[in-house]
N, CA, C and O atoms as a Tinker XYZ file with bonds, in Angstrom:
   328  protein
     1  N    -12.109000   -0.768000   -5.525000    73     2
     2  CA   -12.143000   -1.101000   -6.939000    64     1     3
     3  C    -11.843000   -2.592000   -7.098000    63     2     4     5
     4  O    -10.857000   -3.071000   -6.538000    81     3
     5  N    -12.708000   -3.382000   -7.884000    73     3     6
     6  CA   -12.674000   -4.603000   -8.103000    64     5     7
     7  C    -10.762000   -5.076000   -9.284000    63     6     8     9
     8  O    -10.201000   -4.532000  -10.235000    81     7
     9  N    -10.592000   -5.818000   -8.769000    73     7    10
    10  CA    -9.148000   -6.414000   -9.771000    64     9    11
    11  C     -9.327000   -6.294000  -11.351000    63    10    12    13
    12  O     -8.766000   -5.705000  -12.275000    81    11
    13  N    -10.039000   -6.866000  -11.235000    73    11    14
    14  CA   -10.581000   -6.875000  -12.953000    64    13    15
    15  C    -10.930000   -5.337000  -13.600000    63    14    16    17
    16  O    -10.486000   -4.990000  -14.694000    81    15
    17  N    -11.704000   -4.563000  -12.839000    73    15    18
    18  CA   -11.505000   -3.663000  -13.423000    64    17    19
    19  C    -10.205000   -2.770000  -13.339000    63    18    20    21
    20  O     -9.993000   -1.809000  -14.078000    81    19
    21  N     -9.654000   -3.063000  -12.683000    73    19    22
    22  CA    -8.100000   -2.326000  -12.321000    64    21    23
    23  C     -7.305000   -2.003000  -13.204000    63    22    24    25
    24  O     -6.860000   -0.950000  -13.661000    81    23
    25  N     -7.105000   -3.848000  -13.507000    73    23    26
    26  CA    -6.643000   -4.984000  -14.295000    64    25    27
    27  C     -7.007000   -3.727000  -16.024000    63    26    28    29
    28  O     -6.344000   -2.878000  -16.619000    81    27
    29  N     -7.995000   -4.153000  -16.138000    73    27    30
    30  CA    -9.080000   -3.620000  -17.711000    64    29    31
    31  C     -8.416000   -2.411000  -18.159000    63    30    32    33
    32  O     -7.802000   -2.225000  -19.210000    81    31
    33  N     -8.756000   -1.189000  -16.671000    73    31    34
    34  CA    -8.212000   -0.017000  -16.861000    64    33    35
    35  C     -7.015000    0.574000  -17.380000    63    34    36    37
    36  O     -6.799000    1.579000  -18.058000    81    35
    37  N     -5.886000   -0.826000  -16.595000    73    35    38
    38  CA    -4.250000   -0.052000  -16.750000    64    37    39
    39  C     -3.955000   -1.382000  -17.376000    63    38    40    41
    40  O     -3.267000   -1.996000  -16.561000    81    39
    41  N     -4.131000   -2.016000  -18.305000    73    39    42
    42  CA    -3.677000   -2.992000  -19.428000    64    41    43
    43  C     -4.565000   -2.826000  -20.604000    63    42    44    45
    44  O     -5.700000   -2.377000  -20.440000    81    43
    45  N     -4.080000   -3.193000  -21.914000    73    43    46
    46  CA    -5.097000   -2.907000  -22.912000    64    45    47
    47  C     -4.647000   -4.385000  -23.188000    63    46    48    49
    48  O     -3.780000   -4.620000  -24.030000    81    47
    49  N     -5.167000   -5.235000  -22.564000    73    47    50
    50  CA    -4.744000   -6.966000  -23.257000    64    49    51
    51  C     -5.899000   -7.543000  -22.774000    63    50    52    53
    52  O     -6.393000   -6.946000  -21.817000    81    51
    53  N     -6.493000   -8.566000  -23.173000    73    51    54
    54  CA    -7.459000   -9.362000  -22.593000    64    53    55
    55  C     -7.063000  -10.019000  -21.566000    63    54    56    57
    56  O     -5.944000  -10.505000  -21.407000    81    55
    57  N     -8.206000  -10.065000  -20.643000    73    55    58
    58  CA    -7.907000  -10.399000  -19.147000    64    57    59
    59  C     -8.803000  -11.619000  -18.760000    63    58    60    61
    60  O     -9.980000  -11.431000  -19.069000    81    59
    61  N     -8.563000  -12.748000  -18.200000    73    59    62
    62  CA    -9.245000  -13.918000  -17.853000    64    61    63
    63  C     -8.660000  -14.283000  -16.502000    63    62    64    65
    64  O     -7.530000  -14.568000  -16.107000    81    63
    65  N    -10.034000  -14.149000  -15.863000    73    63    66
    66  CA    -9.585000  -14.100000  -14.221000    64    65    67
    67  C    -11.272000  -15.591000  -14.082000    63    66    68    69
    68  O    -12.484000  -15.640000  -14.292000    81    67
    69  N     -9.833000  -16.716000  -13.474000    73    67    70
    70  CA   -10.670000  -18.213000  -13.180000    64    69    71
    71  C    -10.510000  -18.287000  -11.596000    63    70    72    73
    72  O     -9.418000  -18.050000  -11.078000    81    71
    73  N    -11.673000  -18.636000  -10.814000    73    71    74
    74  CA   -11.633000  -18.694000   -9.893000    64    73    75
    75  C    -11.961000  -20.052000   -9.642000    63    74    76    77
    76  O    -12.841000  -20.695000  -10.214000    81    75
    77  N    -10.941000  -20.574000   -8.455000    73    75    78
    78  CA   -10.901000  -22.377000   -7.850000    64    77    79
    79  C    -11.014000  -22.180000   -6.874000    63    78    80    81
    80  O    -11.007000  -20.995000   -6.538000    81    79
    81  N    -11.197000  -23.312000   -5.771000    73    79    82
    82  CA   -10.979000  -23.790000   -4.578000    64    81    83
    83  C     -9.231000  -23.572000   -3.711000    63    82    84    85
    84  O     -8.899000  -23.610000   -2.526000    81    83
    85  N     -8.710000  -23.420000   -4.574000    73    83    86
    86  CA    -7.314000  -23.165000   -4.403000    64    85    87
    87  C     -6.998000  -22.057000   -3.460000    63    86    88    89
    88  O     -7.714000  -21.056000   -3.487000    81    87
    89  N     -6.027000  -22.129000   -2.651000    73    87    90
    90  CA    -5.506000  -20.302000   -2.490000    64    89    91
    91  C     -4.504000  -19.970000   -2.993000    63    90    92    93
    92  O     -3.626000  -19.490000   -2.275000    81    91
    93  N     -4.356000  -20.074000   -3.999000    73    91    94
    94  CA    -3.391000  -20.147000   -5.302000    64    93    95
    95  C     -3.376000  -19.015000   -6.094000    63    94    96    97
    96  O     -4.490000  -18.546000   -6.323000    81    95
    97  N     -2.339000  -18.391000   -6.622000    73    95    98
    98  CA    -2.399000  -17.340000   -7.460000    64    97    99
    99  C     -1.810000  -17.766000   -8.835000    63    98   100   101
   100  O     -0.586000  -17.850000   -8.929000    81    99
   101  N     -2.542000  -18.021000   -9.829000    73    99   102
   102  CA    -1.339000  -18.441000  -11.066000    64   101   103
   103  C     -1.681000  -17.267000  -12.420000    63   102   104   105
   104  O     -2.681000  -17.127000  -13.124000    81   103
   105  N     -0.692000  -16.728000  -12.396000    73   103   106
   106  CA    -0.502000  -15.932000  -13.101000    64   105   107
   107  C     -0.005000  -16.231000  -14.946000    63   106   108   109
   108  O      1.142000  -16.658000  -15.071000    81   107
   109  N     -0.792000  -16.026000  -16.243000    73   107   110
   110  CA     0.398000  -16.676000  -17.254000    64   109   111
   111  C     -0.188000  -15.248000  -18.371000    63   110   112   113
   112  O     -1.276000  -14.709000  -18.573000    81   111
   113  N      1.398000  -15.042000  -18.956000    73   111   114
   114  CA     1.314000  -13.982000  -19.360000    64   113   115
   115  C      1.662000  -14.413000  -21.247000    63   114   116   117
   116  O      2.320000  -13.376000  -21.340000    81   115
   117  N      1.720000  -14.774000  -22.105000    73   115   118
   118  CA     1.927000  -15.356000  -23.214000    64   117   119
   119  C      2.091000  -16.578000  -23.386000    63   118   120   121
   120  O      1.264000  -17.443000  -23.674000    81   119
   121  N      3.760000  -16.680000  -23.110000    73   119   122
   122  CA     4.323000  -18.168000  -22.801000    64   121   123
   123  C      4.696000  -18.259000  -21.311000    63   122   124   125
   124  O      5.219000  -19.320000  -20.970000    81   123
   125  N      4.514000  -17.323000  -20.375000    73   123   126
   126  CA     5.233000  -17.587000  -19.246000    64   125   127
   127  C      4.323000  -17.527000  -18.549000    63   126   128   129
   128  O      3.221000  -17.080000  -18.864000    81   127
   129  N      4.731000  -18.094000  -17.191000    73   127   130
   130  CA     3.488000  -18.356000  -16.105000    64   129   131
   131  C      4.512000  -18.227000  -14.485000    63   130   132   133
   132  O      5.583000  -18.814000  -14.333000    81   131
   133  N      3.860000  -17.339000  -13.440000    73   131   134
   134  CA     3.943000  -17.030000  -12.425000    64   133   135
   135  C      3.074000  -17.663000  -10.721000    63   134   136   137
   136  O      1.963000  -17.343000  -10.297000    81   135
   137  N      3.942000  -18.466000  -10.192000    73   135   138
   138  CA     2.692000  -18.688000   -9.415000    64   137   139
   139  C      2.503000  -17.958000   -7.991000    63   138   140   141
   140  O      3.665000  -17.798000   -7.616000    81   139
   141  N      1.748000  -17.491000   -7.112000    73   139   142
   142  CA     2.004000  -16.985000   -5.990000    64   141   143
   143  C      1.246000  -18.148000   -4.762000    63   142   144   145
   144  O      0.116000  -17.826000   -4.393000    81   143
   145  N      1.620000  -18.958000   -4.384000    73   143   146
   146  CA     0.829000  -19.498000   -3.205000    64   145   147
   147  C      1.084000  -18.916000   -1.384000    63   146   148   149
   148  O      2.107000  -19.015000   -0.706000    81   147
   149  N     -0.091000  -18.395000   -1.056000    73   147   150
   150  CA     0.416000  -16.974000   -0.187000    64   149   151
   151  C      0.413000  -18.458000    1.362000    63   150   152   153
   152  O      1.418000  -18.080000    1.964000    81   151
   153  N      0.055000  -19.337000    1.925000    73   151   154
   154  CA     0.125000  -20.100000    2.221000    64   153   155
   155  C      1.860000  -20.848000    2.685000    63   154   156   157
   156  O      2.362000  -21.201000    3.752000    81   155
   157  N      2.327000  -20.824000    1.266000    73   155   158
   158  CA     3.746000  -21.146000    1.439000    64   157   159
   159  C      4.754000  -19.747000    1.944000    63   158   160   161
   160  O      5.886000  -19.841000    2.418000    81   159
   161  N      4.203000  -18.827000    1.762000    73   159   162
   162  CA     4.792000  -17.538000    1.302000    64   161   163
   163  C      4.568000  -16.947000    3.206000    63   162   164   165
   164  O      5.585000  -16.364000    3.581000    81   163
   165  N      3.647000  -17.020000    4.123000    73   163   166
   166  CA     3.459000  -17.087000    5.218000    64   165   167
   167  C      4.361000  -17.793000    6.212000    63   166   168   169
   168  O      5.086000  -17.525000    7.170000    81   167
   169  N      3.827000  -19.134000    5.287000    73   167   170
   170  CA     4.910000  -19.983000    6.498000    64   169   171
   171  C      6.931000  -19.613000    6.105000    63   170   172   173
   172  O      7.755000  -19.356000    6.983000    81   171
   173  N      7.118000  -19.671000    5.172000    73   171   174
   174  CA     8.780000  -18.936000    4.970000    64   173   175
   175  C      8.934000  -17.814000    5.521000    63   174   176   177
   176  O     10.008000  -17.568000    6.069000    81   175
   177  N      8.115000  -17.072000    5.508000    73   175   178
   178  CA     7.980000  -15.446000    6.541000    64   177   179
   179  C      8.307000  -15.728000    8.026000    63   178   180   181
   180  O      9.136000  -15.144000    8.723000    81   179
   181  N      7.399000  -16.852000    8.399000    73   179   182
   182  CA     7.335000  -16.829000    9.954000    64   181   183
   183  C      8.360000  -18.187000   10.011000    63   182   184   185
   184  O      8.301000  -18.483000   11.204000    81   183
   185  N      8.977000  -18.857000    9.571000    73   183   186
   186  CA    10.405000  -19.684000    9.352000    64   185   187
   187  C     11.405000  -18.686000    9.305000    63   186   188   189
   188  O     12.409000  -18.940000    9.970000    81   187
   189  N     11.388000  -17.643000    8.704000    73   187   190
   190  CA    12.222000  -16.790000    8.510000    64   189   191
   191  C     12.232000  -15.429000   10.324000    63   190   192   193
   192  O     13.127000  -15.053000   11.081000    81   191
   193  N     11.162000  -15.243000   10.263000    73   191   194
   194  CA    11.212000  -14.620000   11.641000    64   193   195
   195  C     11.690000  -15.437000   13.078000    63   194   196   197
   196  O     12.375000  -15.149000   14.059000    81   195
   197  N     11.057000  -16.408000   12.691000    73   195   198
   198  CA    11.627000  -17.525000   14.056000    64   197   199
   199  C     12.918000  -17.563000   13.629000    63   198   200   201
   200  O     13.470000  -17.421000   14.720000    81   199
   201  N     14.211000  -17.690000   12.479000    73   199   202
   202  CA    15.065000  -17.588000   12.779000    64   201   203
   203  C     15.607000  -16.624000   13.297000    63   202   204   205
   204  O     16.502000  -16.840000   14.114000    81   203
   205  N     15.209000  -15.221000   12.963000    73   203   206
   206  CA    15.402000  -14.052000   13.249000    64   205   207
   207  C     15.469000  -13.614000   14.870000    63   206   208   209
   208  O     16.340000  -12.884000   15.345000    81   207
   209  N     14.265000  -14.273000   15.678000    73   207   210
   210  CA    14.449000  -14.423000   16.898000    64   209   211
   211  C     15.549000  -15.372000   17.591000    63   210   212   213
   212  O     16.323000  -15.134000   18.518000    81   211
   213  N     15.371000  -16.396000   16.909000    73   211   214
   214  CA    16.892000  -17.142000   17.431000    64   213   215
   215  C     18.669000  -16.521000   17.643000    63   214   216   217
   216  O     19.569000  -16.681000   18.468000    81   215
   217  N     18.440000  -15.663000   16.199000    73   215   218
   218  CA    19.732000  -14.861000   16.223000    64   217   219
   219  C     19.861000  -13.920000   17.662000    63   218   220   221
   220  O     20.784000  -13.885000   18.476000    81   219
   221  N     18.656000  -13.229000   17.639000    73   219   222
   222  CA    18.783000  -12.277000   18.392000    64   221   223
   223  C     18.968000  -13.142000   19.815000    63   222   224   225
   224  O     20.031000  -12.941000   20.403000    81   223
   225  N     18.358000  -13.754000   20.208000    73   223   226
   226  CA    18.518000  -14.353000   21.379000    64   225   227
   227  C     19.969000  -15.068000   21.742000    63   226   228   229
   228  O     20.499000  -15.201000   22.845000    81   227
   229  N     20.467000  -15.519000   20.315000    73   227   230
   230  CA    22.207000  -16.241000   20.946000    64   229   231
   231  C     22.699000  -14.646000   20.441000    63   230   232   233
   232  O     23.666000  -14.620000   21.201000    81   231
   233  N     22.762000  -13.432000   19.806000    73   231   234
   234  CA    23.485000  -12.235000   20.053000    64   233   235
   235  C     23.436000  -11.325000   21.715000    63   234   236   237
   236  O     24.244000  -10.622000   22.322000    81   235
   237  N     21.734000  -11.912000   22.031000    73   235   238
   238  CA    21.895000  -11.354000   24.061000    64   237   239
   239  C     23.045000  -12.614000   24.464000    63   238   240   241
   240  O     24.086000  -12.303000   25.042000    81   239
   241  N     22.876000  -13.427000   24.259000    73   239   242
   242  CA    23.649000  -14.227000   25.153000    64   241   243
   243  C     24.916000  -13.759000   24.785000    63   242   244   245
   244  O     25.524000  -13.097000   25.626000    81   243
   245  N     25.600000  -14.036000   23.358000    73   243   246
   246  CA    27.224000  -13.726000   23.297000    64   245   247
   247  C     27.318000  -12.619000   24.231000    63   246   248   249
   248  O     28.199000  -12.529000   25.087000    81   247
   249  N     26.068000  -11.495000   23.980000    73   247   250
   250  CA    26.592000   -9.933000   24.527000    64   249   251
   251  C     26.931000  -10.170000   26.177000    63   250   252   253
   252  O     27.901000   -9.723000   26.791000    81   251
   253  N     26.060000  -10.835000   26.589000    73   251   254
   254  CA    26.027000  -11.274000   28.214000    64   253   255
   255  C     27.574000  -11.910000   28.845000    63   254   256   257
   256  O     28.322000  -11.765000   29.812000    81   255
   257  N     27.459000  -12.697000   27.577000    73   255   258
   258  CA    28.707000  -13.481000   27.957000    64   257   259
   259  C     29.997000  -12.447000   27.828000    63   258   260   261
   260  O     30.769000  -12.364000   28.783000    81   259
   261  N     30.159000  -11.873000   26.956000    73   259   262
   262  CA    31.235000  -10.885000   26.973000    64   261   263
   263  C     31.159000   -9.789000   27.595000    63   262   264   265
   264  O     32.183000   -9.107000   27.610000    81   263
   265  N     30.185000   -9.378000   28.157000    73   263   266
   266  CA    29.653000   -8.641000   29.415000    64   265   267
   267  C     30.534000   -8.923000   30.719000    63   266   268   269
   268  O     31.348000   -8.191000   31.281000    81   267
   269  N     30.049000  -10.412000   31.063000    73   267   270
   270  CA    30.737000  -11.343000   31.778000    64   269   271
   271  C     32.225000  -11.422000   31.947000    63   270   272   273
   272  O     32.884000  -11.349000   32.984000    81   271
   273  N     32.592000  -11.580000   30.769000    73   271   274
   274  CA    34.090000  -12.181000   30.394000    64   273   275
   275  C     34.706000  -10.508000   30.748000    63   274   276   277
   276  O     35.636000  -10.698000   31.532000    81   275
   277  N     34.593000   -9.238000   30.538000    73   275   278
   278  CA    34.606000   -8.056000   31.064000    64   277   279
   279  C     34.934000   -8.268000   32.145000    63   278   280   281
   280  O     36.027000   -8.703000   32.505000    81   279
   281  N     33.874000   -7.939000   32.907000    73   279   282
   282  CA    33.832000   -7.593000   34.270000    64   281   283
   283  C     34.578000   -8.651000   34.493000    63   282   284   285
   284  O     35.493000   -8.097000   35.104000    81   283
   285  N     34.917000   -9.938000   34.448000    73   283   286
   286  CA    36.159000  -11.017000   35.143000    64   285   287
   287  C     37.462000  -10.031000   34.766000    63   286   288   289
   288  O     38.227000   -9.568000   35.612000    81   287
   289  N     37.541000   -9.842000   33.542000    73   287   290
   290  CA    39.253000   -9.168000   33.241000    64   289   291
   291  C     38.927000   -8.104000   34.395000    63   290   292   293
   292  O     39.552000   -8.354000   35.427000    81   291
   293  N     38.019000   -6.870000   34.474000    73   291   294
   294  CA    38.061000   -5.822000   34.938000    64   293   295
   295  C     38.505000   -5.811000   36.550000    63   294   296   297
   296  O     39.157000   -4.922000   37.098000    81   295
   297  N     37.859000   -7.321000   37.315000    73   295   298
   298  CA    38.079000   -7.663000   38.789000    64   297   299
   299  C     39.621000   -8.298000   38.997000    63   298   300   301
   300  O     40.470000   -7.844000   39.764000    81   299
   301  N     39.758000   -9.390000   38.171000    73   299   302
   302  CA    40.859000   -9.512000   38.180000    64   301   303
   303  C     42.313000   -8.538000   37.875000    63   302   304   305
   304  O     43.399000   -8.887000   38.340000    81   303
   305  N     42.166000   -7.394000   37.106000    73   303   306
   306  CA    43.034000   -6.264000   36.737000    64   305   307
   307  C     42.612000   -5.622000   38.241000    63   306   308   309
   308  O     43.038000   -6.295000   39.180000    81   307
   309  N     42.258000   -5.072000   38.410000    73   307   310
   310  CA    41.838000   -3.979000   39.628000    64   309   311
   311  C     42.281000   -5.054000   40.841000    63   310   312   313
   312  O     42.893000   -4.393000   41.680000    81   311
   313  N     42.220000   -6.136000   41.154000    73   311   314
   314  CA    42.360000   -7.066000   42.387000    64   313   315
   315  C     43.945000   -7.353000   42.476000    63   314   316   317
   316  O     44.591000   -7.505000   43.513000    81   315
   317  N     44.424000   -7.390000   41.143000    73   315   318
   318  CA    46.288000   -7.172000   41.210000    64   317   319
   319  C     46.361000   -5.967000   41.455000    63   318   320   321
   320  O     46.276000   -6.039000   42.681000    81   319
   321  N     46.435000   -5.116000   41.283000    73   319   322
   322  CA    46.372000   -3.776000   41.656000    64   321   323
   323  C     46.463000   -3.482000   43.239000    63   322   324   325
   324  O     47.186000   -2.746000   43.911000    81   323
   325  N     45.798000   -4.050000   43.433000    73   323   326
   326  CA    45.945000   -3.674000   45.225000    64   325   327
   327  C     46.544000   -4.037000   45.922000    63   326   328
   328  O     46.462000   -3.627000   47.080000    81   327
């Protein structure tokens, strides 16, 4: 189903759909106006996932490291011991 008719079907308001060169979404509804630029909206996604991988990668390391820091208490406890 085309937007416009979507649009037509489930609104009873007049609908004006302008098409540009843009990949721009601008939305204006009386006095107010909405913009969507999917472009910017991509790159914050994958800014946002690359941080997401970063976390995870220094949370293996802390885990490693306290993995680490373990097994030292655990050798050293057990090595007095004997």
């Amino acid at each position: 189903m085309q937007l416009l008719e979507f649009l037509n079907e489930n609104w009873n308001k007049p609908i004006k759909i302008e098409y540009h060169a843009e990949s721009r979404l601008i939305i204006k509804y009386v006095d107010q106006i909405a913009e969507f630029v999917p472009d910017e909206f991509i790159e914050q996604g994958l800014t946002r996932l690359s941080l997401t991988n970063d976390v995870t990668k220094e949370c293996r390391t802390l885990s490693q490291n306290a993995l680490q820091q373990l097994s030292d208490l655990f050798q050293k406890s057990f090595s007095a011991t004997e």
